[in-house]
Structure formats: C-alpha cells, structure tokens
VEXTIMAR-716890 format. One record per residue (C-alpha): x, y, z; residue in one letter. Coordinates in Angstrom, 2 decimals. Layout:
N
SITE u v w type
SITE X Y Z a;
...
REM end
This chain:
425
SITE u v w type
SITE 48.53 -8.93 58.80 x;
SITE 49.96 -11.20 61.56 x;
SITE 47.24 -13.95 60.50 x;
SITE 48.01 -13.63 56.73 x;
SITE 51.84 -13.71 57.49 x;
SITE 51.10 -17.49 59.50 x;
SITE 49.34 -18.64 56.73 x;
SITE 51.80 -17.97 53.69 x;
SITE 54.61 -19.68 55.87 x;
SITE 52.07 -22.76 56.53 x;
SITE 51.40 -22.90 53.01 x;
SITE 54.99 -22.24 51.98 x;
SITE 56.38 -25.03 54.43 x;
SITE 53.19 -27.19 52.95 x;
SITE 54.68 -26.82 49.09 x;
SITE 57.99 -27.84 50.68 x;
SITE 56.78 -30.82 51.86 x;
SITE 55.02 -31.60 48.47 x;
SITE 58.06 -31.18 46.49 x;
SITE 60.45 -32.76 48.43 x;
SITE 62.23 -34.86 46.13 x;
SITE 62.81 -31.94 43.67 x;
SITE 63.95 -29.83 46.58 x;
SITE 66.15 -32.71 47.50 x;
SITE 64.87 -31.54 51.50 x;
SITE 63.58 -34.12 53.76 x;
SITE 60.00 -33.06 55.03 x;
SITE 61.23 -33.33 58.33 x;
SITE 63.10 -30.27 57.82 x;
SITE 60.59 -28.49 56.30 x;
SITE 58.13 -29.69 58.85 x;
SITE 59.91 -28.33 62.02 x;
SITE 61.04 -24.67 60.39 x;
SITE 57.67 -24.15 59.72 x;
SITE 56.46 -25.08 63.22 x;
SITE 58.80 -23.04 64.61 x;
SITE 58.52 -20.42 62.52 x;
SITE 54.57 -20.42 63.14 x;
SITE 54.90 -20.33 66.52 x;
SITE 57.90 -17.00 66.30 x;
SITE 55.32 -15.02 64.65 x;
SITE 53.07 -15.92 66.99 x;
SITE 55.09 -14.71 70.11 x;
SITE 56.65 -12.16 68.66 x;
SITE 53.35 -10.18 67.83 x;
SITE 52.05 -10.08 71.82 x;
SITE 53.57 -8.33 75.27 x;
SITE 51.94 -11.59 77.29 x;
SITE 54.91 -14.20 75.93 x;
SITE 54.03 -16.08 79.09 x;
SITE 50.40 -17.14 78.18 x;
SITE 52.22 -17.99 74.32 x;
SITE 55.04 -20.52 75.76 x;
SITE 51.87 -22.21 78.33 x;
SITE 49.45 -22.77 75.26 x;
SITE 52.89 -23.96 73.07 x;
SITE 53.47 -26.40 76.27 x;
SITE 49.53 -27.00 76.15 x;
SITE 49.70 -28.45 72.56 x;
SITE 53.20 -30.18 72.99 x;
SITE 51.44 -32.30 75.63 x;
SITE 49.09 -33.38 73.52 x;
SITE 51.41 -33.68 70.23 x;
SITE 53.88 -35.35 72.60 x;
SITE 51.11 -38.26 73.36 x;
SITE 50.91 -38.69 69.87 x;
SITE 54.60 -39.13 69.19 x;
SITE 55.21 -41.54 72.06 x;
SITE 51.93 -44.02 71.24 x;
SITE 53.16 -43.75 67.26 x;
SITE 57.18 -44.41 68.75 x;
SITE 55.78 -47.32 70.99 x;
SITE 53.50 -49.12 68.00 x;
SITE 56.62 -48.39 65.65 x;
SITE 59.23 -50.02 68.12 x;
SITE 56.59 -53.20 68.44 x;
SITE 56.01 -53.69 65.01 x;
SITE 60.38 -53.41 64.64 x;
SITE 60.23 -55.88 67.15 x;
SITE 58.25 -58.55 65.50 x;
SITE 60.11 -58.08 62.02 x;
SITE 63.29 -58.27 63.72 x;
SITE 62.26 -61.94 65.21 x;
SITE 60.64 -62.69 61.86 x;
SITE 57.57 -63.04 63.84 x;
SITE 55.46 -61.79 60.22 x;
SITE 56.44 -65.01 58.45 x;
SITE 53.90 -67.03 60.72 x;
SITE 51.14 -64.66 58.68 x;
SITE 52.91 -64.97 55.81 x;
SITE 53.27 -68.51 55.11 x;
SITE 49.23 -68.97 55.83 x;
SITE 48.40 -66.53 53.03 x;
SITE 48.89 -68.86 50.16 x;
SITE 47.41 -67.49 47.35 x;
SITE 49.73 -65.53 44.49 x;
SITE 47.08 -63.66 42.80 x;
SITE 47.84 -59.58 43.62 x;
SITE 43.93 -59.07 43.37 x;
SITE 42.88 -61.63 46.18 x;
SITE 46.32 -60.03 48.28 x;
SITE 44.73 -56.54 47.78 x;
SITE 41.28 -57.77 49.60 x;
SITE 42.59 -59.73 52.06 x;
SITE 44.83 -57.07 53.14 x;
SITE 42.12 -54.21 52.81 x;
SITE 39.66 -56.29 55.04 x;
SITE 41.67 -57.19 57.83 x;
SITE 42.77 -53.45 58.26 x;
SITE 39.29 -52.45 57.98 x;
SITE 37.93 -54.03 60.97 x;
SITE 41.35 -54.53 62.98 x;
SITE 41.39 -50.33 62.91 x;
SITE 38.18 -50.69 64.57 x;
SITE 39.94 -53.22 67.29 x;
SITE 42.79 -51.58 67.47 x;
SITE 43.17 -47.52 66.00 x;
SITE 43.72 -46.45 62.17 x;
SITE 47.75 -45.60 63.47 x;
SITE 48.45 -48.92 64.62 x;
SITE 47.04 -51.35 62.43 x;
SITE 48.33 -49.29 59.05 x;
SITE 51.94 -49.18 60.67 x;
SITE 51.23 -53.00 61.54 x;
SITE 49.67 -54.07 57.52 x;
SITE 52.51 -52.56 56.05 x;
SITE 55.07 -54.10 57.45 x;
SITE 53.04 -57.15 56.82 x;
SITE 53.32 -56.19 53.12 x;
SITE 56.68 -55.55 53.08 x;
SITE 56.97 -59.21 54.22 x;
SITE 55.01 -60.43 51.06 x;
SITE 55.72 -58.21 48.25 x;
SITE 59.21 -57.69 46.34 x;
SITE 58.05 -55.24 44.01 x;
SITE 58.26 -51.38 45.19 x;
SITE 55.64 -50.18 43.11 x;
SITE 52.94 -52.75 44.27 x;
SITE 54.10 -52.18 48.15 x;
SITE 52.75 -48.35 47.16 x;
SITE 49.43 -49.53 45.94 x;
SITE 48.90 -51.53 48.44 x;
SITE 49.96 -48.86 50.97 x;
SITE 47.57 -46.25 49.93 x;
SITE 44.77 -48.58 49.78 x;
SITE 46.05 -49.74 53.54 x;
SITE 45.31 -46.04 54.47 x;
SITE 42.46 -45.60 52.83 x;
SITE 41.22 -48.60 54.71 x;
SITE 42.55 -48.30 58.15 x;
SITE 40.76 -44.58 58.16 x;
SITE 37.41 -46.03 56.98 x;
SITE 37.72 -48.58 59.66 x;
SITE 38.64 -46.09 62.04 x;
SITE 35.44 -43.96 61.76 x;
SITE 32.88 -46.19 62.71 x;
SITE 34.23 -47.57 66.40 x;
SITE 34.80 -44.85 69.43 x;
SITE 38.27 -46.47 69.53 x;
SITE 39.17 -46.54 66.08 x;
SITE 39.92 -43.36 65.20 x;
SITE 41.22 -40.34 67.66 x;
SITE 38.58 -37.74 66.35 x;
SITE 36.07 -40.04 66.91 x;
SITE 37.30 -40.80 70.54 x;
SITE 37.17 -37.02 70.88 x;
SITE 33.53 -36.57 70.19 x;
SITE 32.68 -39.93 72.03 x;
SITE 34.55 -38.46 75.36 x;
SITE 32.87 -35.08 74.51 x;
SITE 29.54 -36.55 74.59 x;
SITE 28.73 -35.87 71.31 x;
SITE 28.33 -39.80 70.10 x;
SITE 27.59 -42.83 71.98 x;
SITE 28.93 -46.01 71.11 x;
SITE 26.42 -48.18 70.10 x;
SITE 24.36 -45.83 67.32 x;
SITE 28.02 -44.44 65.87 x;
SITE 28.48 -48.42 64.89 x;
SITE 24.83 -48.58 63.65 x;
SITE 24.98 -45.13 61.55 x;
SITE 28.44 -45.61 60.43 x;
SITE 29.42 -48.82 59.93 x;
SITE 27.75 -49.11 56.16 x;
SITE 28.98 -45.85 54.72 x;
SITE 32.74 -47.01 56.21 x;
SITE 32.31 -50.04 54.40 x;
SITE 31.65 -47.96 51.06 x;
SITE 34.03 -45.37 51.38 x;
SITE 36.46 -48.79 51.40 x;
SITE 35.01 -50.54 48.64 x;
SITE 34.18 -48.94 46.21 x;
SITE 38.32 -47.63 46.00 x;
SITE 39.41 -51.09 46.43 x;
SITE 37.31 -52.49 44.07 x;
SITE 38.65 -50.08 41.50 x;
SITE 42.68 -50.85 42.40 x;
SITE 41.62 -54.84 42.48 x;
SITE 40.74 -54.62 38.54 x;
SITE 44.38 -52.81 37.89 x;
SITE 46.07 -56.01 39.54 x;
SITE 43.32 -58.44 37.29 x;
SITE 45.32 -61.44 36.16 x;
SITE 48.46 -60.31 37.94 x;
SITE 50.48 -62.81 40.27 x;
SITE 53.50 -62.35 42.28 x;
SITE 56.26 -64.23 43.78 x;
SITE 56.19 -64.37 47.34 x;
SITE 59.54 -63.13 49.04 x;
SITE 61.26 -66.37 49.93 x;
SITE 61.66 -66.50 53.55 x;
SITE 64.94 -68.37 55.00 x;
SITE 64.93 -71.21 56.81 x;
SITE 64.27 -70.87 60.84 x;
SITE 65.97 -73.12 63.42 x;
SITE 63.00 -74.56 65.67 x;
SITE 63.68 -71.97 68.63 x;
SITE 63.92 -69.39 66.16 x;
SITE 60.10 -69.48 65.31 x;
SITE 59.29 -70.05 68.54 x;
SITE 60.78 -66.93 69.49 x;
SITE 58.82 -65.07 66.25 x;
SITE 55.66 -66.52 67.34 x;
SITE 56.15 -65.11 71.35 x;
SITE 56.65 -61.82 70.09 x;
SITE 54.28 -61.83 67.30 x;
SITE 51.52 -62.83 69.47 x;
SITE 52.62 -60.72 72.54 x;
SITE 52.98 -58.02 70.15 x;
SITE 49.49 -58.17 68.55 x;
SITE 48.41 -59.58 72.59 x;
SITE 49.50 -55.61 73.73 x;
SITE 48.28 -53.74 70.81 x;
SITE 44.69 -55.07 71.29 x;
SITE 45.21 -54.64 75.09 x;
SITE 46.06 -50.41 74.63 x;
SITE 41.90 -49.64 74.14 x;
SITE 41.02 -51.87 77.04 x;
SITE 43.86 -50.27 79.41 x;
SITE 42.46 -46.65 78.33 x;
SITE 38.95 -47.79 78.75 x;
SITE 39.51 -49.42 81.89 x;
SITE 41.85 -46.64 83.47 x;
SITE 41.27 -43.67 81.54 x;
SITE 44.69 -42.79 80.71 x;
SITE 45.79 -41.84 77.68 x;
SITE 46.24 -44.18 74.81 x;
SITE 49.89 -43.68 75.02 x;
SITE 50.02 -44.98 78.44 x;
SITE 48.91 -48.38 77.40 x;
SITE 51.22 -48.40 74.74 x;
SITE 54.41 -47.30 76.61 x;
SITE 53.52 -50.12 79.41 x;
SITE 53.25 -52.50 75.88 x;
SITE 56.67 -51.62 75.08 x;
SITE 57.83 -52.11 78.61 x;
SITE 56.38 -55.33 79.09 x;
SITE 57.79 -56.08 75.18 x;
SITE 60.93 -55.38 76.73 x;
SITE 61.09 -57.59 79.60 x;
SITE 59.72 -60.99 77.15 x;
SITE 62.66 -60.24 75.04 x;
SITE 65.13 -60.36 77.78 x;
SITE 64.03 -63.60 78.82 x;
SITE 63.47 -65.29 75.84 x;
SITE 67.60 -64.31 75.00 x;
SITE 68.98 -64.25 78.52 x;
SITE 71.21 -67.37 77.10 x;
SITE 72.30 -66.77 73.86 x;
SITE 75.49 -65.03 72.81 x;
SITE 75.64 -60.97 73.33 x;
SITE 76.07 -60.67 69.93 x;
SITE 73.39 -62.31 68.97 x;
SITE 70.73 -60.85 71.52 x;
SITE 71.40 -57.45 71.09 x;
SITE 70.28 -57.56 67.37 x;
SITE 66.95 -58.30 68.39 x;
SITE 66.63 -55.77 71.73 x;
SITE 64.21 -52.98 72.20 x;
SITE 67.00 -50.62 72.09 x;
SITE 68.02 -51.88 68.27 x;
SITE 64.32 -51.51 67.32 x;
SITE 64.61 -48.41 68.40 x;
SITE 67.47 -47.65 66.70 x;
SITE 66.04 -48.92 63.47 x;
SITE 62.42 -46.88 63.81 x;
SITE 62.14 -44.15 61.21 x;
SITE 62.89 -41.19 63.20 x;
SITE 63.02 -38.44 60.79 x;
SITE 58.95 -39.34 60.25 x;
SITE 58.41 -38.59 63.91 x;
SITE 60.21 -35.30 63.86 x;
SITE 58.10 -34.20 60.68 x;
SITE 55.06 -35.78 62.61 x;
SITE 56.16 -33.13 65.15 x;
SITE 56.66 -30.35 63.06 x;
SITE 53.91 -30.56 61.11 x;
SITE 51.38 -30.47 63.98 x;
SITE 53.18 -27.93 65.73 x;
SITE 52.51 -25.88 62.97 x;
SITE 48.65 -26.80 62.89 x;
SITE 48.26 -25.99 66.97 x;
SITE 50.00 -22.82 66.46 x;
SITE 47.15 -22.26 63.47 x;
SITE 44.77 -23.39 66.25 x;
SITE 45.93 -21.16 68.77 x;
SITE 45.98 -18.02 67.07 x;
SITE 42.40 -18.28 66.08 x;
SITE 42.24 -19.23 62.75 x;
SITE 41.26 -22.66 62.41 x;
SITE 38.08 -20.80 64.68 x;
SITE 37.36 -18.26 62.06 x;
SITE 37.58 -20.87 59.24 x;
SITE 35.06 -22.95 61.40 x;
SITE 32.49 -19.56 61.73 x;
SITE 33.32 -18.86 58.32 x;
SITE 31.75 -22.06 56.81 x;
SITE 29.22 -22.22 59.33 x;
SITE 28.10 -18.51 58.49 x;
SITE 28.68 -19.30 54.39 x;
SITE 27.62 -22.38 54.09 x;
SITE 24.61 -22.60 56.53 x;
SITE 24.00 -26.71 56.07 x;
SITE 25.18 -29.29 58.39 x;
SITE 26.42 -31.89 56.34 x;
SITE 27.74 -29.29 53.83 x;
SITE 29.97 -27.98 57.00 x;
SITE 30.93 -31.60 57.51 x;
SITE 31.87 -31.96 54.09 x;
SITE 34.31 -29.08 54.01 x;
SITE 35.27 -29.91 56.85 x;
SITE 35.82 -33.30 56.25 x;
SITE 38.43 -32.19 52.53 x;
SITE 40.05 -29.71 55.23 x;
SITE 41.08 -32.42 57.32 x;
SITE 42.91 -33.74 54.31 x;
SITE 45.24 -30.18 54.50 x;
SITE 45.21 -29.37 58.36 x;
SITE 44.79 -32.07 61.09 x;
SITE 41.59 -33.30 61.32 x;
SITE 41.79 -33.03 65.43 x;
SITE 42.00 -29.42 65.66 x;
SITE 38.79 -29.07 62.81 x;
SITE 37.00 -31.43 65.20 x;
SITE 38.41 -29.73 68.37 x;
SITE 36.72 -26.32 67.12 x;
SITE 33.74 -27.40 65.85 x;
SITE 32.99 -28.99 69.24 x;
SITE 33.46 -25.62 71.13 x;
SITE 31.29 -24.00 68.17 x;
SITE 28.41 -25.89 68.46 x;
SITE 26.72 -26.73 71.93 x;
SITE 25.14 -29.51 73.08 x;
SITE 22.02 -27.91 73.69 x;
SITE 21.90 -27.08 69.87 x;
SITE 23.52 -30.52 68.67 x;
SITE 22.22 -32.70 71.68 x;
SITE 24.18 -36.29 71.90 x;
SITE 24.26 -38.55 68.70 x;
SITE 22.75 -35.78 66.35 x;
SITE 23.52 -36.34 62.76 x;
SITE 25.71 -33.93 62.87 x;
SITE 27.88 -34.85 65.02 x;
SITE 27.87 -38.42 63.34 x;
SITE 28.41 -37.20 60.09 x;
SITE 31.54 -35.18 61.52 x;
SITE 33.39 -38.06 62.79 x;
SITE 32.53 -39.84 58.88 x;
SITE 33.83 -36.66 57.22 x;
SITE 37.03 -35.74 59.45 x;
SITE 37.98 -39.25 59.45 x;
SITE 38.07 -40.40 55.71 x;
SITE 38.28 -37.17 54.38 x;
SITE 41.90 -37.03 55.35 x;
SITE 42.99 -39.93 53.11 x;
SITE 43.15 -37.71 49.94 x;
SITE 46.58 -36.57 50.99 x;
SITE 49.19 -38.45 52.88 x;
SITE 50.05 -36.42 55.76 x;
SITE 46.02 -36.06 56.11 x;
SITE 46.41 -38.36 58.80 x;
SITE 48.38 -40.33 61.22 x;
SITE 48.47 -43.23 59.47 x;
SITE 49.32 -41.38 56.12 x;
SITE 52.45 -40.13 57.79 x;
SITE 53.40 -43.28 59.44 x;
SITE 52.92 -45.54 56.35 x;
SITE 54.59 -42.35 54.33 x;
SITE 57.63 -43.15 56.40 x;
SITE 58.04 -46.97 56.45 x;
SITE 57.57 -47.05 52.65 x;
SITE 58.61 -43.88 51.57 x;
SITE 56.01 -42.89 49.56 x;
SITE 56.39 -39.77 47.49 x;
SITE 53.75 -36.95 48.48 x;
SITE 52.94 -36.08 44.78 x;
SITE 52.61 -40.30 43.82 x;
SITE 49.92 -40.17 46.54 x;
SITE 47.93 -37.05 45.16 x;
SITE 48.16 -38.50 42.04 x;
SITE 47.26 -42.14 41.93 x;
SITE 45.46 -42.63 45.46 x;
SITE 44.06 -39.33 46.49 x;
SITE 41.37 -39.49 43.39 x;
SITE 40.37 -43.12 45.21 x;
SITE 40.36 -41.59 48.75 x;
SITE 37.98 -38.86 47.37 x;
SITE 36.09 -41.13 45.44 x;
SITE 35.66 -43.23 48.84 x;
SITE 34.49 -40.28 50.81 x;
SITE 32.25 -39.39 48.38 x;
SITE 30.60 -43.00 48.73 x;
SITE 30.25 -43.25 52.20 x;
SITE 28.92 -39.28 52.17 x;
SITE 26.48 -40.76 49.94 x;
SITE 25.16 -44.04 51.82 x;
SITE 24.98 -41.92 55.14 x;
SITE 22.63 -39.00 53.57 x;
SITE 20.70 -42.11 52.09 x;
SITE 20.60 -43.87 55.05 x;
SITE 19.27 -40.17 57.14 x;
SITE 16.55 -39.90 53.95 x;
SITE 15.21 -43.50 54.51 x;
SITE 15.80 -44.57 57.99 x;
SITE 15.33 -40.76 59.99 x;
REM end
C-alpha cells in the first residue's frame, strides 16, 4: 500500500512538472513537494526513523555533489558571458547557414562531453548559442540536439558521463574497450537525429547577433577568463583522476581559482564597474530555481531507491524479460523517467561480477542504454535539466519535437552495437 501510495505522488508530482505552463507552477515547486512528500511517507510508515533520516543524509551527499559541480560549471560559464569571453568563438564561426551551425555545434559537444562530462559541455554549448542565435525557436532546436549530443558523447569515455564513471569505478568497464565498443554506436545515436534536424534548417540563414564594440583591455579580459574557464573545466577529470575526489571537488577549486583571476584582472578599475563582473554577481545571475528542482526531483528518485522499488523494478525485468540487452533496453527508456544513476546503481548490486565478469557486453551495453536513453525527455538527464533552465524549454515542446529524435538516436546506436556483438564477438 505504502509502495503504491510513493508511486502515485511520484507520478502525480511528474504530471506537474509536465504541465507546468498550464498549471502556471514552476517545476521547482513541484519538484521539492514531491521529494518531500516521498520521503514523509517513507518515515512515517517505520518505528526505526533514525536509519530513514541516515539513508535521506546518505543520498543528500551524493545529490549535494551534484548540485555543487552543476552550481560551479553554471557560475563559470556566467563568468565568461559576463566578460564577453564567447565572442572570441563567435566571431571565428563565420558561416550564416543554420544547417552548417547545427553540425558544428553538434560535433564539438560530441567529443568535448567525452573531454569534459555531458553536464558541463551542454551548459557550456548553450550559452555559446545564445551568443549566436537571435531567434528563440532555433536556440530550442539547437538545444535539444545539444543534449542529444552531449549524452551520446558522454557514453563512450569513463569520464564523460556519471553512469559510466560508476560502472568504470565499479569494475564493470575498463577504459580502453568501452571507447572501442562504444564509440561507433555514440556516433549513430548522434547522427542519424542531427542529420534529420539539419534538412529542417536546409536553405535557412541567420543573422548573427551583432556583438558591440570591445575596448582593447576589454577582450583581453574575455579571452583570460574564457580560456581559464575552459583551462579549469578540462582540468576537473584530471584533478579526480589524479586525487580521487569527487568531481565536484575539482570544480569548486575551478571556481575558487576563477575567483582569485577575476580579482586581479579588476583590482584597478572603478567598484562599480568590477562588481558587475564578480563571482558573487555570477552567482547571483545563475538560474537557481533549476537547481532546487534538480534537488527535488532526485530527492524524490533516492527516496524511490531507498524504499526498494527501483530494486523490484530491476528483478522484475530481469525475471520478465530474461535477455540482457532487452534489460538494457528498458532500462535504458527508464532512465528517460527516473534517473539513470539509481537504474545503474541497482543493476550493479543485482548482477555480480562473477556472473557479468569486467567489460561483459552487458555491462557495455548498460552504460549505451542508461546514457542516451535519457535524452527522450528533458529532465532524463543532467544536462536536460541544466539546458531546460538556461533556455527555458517547455517539457511538452521537448516530448514533442526532440524526444521522437532522441529515441530515434537510441534506437541507432542499439542497433550498430548488437551489429557490431554479431560480427566482431
């Protein structure tokens, strides 16, 4: 009863998310009442409250890493718009065509999610197109297709994407043979959706914004932080992989170190000048009320998680379905509902390594499936929500126009990878 009762008001809180705009209720509302209310039921139900509030503060540790590294990338990103550090990018892409934009901009978040992580390059590609396009409708195409990419990108590097970090420090995948079994069906799950958006901007040109004109020091200050911006983003994988820290580590000591450039580089100018371009504007300026729905919404997952039922979904397609890659696939379009972290998190205390040894196909085709799976629907993902926030995109415009192409992309790549199993072992 208790179980059924959690999953009306996660479903419930879900549909208020979905219809926002005709509620006229910001998600983040509806995001954190259903956490919390999640997490009541939960309590309420047991005599050991104590063991309740230590697994809450359990998954708030974790959520809380996620909030600070997505708060840290935001406040960079703020950083470099504020110093107009984007027009150095923008004034070397020179064509006008909308189709050429669209692969330029796909490609380069492709493989810098694989440098970077899915999260920060989509927050970082959007701004970018906010910087070149005046029109709100194309900034939406080209945002889906920027999450579409980034989580395609994301699946085939151990740093790219967090559930594929997971199973990397699990020992599920190595390295080396996730880039070798991955890397093509990434590349088609994509294509094959941005090929299909490129034909809808065929012919079509736009008008660059027209940027103002910079005083000498002025874009010498937008290239320092551009460049020490994109400098610390690339250096938050290395800083993880050479300490072991969390990701969010290397990003808060980023934003520290962000901090201290842009003290310097305006200890002279008037105070009214140089506290328009501060961290503590940018961080005025980042869109909270994403972050708090960011919070809600996963609070509402772990609660989900902890009461067992994300576990007897996992044993319930593993006893129905009785296929490996047709468990991946489901659970791949359930990552597209409920985080794909806790799917992955439970299927890795399902399955043992002495059943699924290290690199098995299964647990390759998991990290594929989990991590473009979640692209059909906006808040699928990290990067869904963060681009969701900068841009505003409606939940329902998503479904409708990109989540076909996300599905059509997963699909793809599903479809290389079995091919590649069938001819290659």
């Amino acid at each position: 009863m208790i179980s059924i009762l959690i999953t009306i008001i996660f479903v419930a809180g879900y549909v208020a998310i979905a219809f926002e705009h005709s509620l006229k209720l910001n998600k983040a509302a509806a995001a954190l009442i259903t956490g919390v209310l999640c997490w009541t039921i939960y309590i309420v139900q047991t005599d050991n409250a104590d063991a309740i509030n230590d697994e809450l503060l359990h998954h708030l540790g974790e959520i809380a890493s996620i909030l600070f590294f997505l708060l840290g990338a935001m406040t960079i990103v703020e950083l470099v718009d504020s110093h107009n550090g984007f027009e150095f990018i923008t004034q070397n892409i020179t064509t006008t065509k909308k189709q050429y934009l669209l692969l330029i901009i796909t490609l380069l978040t492709f493989f810098l999610s694989a440098l970077l992580d899915n999260l920060t390059t989509s927050i970082v590609m959007t701004s970018l197109c906010a910087k070149l396009l005046a029109e709100k409708e194309d900034r939406l195409w080209f945002a889906g297709m920027i999450i579409i990419a980034a989580n395609a990108g994301g699946v085939w590097s151990i740093l790219g994407d967090v559930t594929t970090t997971m199973l990397w420090i699990g020992g599920q995948i190595t390295a080396l043979n996730t880039i070798m079994h991955l890397i093509l069906p990434s590349i088609f799950a994509c294509t094959i959706p941005t090929i299909i958006v490129a034909r809808r901007f065929k012919g079509k040109r736009f008008a660059a914004i027209m940027q103002p004109q910079r005083t000498k020091k002025e874009r010498r200050d937008g290239k320092i932080i551009l460049f020490s911006g994109i400098g610390f983003l690339l250096f938050v994988p290395i800083f993880k992989t050479l300490t072991h820290l969390p990701p969010f580590m290397g990003m808060l000591l980023a934003l520290g170190l962000m901090w201290i450039i842009t003290t310097i580089i305006h200890k002279n100018k008037e105070q009214e000048v140089a506290e328009k371009l501060t961290v503590a504007t940018a961080l005025q300026k980042i869109d909270s009320p994403s972050i708090l729905f960011f919070l809600g919404i996963l609070l509402a997952v772990a609660a989900l998680q902890s009461f067992g039922l994300l576990k007897e979904l996992a044993n319930f397609l593993s006893s129905n379905l009785k296929n490996d890659y047709l468990i991946g696939i489901a659970l791949g379009l359930l990552s597209a509902i409920v985080d794909n972290v806790p799917l992955v998190a439970a299927s890795q205390g399902m399955y043992d390594l002495s059943v699924y040894p290290t690199d098995h196909p299964f647990w390759v085709f998991l990290a594929l499936t989990t991590g473009t799976g979640g692209s059909a629907i906006i808040i699928g993902t990290a990067a869904g929500v963060a681009v969701m926030g900068i841009e505003q995109i409606d939940f329902m415009w998503y479904l409708k126009k990109i989540g076909w192409l996300a599905l059509i992309g997963f699909a793809a790549g599903i479809t290389v990878f079995l091919l590649q199993i069938e001819l290659l072992g």
